[in-house]
C-alpha positions in Angstrom: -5.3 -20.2 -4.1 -3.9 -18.1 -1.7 -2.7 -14.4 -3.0 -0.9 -11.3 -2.6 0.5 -8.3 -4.3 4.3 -7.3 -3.6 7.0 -5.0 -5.1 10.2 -7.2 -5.9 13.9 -6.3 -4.3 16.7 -5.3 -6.4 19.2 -7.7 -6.5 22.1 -5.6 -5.4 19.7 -4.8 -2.1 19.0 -8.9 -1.9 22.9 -9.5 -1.5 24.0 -6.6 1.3 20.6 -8.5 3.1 22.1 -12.0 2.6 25.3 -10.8 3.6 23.8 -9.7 6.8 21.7 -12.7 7.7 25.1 -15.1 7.1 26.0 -13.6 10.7 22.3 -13.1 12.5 21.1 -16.8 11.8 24.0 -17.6 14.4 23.0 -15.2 16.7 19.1 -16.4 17.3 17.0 -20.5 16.7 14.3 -18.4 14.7 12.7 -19.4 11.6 14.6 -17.4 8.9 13.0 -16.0 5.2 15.0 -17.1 2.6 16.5 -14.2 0.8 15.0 -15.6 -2.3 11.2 -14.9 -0.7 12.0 -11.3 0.7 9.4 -8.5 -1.1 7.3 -5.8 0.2 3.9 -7.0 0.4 1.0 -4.4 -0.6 -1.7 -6.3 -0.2 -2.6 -9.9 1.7 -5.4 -11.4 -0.2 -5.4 -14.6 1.5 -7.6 -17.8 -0.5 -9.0 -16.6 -3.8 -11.0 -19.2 -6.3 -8.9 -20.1 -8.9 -11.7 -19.6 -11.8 -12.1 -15.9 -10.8 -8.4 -15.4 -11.0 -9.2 -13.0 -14.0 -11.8 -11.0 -12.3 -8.6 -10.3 -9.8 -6.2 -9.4 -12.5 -8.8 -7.0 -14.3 -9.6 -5.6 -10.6 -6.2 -4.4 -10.6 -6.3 -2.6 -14.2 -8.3 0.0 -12.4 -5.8 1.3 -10.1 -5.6 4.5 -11.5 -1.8 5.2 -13.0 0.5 5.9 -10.7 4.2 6.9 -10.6 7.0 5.1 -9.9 7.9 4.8 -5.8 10.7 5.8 -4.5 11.6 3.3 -1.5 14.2 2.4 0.7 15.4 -0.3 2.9 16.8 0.3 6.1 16.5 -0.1 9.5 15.5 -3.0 11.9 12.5 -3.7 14.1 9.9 -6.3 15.9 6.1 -7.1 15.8 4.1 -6.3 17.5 6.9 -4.8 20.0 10.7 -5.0 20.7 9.9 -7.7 24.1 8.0 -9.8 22.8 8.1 -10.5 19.2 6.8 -12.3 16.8 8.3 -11.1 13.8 11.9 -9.6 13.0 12.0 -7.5 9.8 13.6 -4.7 8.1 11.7 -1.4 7.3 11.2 -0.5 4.2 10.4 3.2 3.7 8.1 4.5 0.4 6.3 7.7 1.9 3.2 8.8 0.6 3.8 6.8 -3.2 3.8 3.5 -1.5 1.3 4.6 1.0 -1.2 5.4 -2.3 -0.2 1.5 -4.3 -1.7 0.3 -1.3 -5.4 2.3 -0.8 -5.6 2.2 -4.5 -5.0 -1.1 -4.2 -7.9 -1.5 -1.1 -10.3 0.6 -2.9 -10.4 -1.6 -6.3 -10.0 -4.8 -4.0 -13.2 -3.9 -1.7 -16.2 -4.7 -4.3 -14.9 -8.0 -4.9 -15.8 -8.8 -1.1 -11.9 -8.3 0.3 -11.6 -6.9 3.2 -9.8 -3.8 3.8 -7.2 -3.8 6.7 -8.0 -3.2 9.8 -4.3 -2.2 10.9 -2.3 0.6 9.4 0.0 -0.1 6.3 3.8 -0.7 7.5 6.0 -2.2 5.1 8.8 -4.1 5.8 10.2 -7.4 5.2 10.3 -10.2 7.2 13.8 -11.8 8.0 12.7 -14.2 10.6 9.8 -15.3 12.9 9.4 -16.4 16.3 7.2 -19.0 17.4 8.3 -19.4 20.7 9.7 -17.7 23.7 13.8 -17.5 22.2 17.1 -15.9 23.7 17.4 -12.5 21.4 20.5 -11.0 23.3 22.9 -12.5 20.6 20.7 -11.1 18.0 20.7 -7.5 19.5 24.5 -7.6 19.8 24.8 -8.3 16.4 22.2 -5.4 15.0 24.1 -3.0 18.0 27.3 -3.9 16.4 26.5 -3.7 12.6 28.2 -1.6 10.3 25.0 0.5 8.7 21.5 -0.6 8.9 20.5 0.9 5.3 20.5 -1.6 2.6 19.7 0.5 -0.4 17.3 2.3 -2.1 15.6 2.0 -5.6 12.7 2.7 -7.6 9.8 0.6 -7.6 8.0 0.5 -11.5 6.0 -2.3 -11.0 4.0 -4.6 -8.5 3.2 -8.2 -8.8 0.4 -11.0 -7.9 1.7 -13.7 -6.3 0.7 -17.0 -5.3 2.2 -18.6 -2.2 1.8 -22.3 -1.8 3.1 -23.8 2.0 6.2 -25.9 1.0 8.5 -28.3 3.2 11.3 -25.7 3.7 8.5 -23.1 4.0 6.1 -21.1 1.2 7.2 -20.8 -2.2 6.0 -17.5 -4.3 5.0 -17.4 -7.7 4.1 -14.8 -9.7 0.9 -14.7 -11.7 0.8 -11.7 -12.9 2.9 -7.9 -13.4 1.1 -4.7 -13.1 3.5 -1.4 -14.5 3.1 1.5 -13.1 2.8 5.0 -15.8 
């Protein structure tokens, strides 16, 4: 099984974003995220045994209780760098709340033998990837030229445990399992 943890969108901040990539996906050949897969990801698992799926969800009782997160989308950038990406996403902004989900969520993670992350925590969610060397001046127009770059803000009360399975028209999430915040 391969896992993750990830905060769901609002669906008001889902439409302004579909709205949006109507007009980029003619701008660039990428490989575009279906709005219906965008979230912030907390935590990449990657393959986890199905019959210690439990020992997982338990893991996760011990975050200590935390407070809802403020977060915000807005904003546009490229991994690992603006000239030769691999990744074109939309930041998503949570401060020090968002920051915390995520080492609370490392620290109970670690003594069931997953790794903690080598690179610093940057949320964001990924509208399209780049596998190969593309033309990206119709894209840059396009961001140059929009309206507003914010998409909306809301508060986070929960996180999820998703499984993603590889599918034809690319992965399909599924959640397992919710985990409120206090």
């Amino acid at each position: 099984m391969r896992l993750f943890t990830g905060i769901d969108l609002p669906e008001s901040i889902l439409e302004r974003l579909e709205r949006l990539l109507v007009h980029f996906r003619a701008t660039a050949h990428l490989k575009w995220s279906p709005v219906y897969n965008l979230h912030i990801t907390t935590k990449f698992i990657g393959e986890w045994p199905e019959e210690k799926l439990e020992v997982l969800k338990q893991a996760f009782t011990g975050i200590p209780h935390l407070q809802p997160v403020p977060i915000s989308v807005e904003g546009f950038g490229w991994f690992p760098n603006p000239h030769r990406p691999n990744v074109f996403f939309v930041g998503v902004h949570g401060g020090e709340p968002l920051k915390t989900l995520f080492d609370a969520t490392e620290i109970v993670l670690e003594p069931l033998g997953i790794a903690k992350e080598k690179r610093p925590f940057s949320p964001h969610l990924t509208l399209a990837r780049i596998k190969e060397p593309t033309p990206l001046e119709g894209i840059r127009q396009a961001i140059a030229h929009s309206e507003s770059t914010a998409f909306g803000s809301f508060e986070a009360r929960e996180f999820h445990l998703y499984l993603s399975k590889p599918g034809a028209a690319g992965s399909v999430y599924t959640k397992l399992s919710t985990f409120p915040f206090s």
